[in-house]
C-alpha positions in Angstrom: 74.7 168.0 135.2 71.2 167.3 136.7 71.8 163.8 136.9 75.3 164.3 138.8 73.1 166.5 141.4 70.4 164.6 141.4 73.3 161.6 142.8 74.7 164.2 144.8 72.1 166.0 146.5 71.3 163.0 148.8 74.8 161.7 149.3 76.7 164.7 150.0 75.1 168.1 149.1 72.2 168.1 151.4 74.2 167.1 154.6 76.6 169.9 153.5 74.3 172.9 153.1 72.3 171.8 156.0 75.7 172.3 157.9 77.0 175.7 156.4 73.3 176.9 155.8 71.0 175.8 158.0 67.0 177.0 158.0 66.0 179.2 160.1 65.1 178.1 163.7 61.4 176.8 163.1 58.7 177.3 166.2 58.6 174.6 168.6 55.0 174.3 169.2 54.8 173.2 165.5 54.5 169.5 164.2 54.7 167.5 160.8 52.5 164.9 160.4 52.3 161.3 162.1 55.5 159.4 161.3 57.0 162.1 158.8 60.7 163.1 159.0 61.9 165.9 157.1 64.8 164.8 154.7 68.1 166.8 155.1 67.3 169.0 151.9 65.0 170.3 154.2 67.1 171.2 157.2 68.6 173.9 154.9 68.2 177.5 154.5 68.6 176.6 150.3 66.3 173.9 149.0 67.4 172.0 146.4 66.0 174.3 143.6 67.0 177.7 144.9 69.6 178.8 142.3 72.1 180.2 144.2 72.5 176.6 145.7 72.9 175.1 142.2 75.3 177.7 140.9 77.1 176.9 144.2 77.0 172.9 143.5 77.9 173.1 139.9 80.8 175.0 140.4 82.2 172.8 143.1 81.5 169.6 140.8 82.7 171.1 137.8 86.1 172.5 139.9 86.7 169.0 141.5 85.8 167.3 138.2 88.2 169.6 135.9 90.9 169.2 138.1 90.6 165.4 138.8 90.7 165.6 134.5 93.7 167.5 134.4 96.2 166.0 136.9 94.6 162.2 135.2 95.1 163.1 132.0 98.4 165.2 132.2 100.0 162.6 134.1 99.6 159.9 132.0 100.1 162.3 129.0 103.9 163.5 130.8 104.6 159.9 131.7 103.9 157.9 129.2 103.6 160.3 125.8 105.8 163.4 126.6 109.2 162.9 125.4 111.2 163.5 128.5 113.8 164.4 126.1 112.8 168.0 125.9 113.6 169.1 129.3 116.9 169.0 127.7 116.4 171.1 125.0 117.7 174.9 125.8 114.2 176.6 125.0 113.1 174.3 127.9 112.4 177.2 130.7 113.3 176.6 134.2 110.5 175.1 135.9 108.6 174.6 133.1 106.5 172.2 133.8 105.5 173.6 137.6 104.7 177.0 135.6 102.1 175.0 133.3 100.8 173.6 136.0 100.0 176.6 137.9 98.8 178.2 134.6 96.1 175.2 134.0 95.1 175.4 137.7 94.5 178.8 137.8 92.3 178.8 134.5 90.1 175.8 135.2 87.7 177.8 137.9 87.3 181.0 135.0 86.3 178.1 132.8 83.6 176.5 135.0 82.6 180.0 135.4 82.0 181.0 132.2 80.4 177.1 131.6 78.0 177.6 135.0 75.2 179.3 132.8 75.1 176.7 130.2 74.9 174.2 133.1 72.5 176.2 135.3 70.1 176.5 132.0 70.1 172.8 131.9 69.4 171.7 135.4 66.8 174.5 135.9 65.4 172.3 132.1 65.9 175.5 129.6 68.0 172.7 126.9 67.0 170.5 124.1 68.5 167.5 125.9 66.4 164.2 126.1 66.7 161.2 128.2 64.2 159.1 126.3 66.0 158.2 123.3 62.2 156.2 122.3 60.5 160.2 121.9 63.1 160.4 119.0 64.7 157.1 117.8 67.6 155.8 117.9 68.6 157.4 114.1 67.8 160.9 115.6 70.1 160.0 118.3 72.8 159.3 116.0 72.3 162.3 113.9 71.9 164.8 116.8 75.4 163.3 118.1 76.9 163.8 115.0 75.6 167.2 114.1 76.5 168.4 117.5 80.3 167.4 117.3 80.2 169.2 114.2 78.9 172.5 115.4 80.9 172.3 118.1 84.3 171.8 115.9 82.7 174.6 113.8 82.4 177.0 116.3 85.5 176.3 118.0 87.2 177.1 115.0 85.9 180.5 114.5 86.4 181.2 117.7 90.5 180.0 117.5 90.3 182.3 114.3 88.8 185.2 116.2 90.9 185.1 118.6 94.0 185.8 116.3 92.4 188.9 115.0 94.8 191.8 116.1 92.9 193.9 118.2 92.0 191.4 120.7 95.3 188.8 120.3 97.2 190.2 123.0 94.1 190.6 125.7 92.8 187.2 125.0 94.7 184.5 123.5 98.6 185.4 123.2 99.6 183.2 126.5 102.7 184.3 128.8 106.2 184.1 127.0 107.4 181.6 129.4 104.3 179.3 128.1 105.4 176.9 125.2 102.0 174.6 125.5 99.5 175.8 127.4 96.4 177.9 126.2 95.8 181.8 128.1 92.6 181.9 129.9 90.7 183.7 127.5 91.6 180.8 124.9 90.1 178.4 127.2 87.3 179.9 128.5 85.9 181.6 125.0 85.6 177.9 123.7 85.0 176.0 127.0 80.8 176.0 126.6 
């Protein structure tokens, strides 16, 4: 995440909070130095490292970014994998599809905000990541990958289980009636970090 704002600051972010949050009106008798002109990150009330400006930017890429995921990936999915068979089936709802839809769309920003504190921790540098794979090696880099997709299957999976444990089913992961495929929002955002 604090590569895709460090590409985004200069191209879009800065201009933007510079236009909806502007500094504060600065004296006029003041100067900067000989030939100096301030960049747009500093036109703005929130530098680039104030956190309220990074929560607000992660959530914006992460929203546009889910949702450009979704309506990819589902439509190739309903055109050229879903059997179109099944809207013909008489379990098929009315609308079905439309309803799903809606469901995924309204899920996706309760997911980015329950993943905004994993992402904040890692642009603000609070992570084990690494860019230089040379501090490690390339085997380490392998191995870290590897051990990573398994803890993540692991925990996933105990989180699936938990969430089928009777006292919290119904709050958190039994989805709407009307809902053949898609997850409830506590199923998706429990995992989603």
């Amino acid at each position: 995440m604090d590569v895709a704002l460090e590409i985004l600051d200069p191209l879009i972010f800065d201009k933007a909070y510079t236009y909806f949050i502007p500094a504060a009106v600065s004296n006029a008798t003041t100067q900067t130095g000989l030939g100096a002109t301030p960049s747009a990150s500093s036109n703005s009330a929130w530098p680039r490292d104030n956190i309220l400006r990074q929560c607000v930017s992660i959530l914006v890429v992460t929203q546009v970014g889910a949702t450009l995921l979704y309506w990819v990936f589902s439509a190739f999915s309903y055109y050229f994998i879903f059997d179109r068979r099944l809207e013909y089936h008489p379990r098929f709802l009315e609308n079905q599809v439309r309803k799903e839809i809606i469901s995924s769309m309204k899920a996706i920003p309760w997911i980015n905000l329950f993943t905004l504190p994993f992402f904040l921790a890692e642009v603000r540098g609070k992570s084990f990541l690494y860019t230089r794979v040379e501090e490690y090696g390339r085997a380490w880099l392998g191995i870290s990958t590897v051990l990573f997709m398994i803890w993540n299957d692991f925990l996933i999976y105990w989180i699936h289980r938990l969430e089928h444990h009777p006292s919290v089913y119904k709050y958190i992961h039994k989805p709407p009636p009307q809902m053949d495929y898609t997850n409830s929002m506590g199923g998706s955002c429990l995992p989603s970090p």
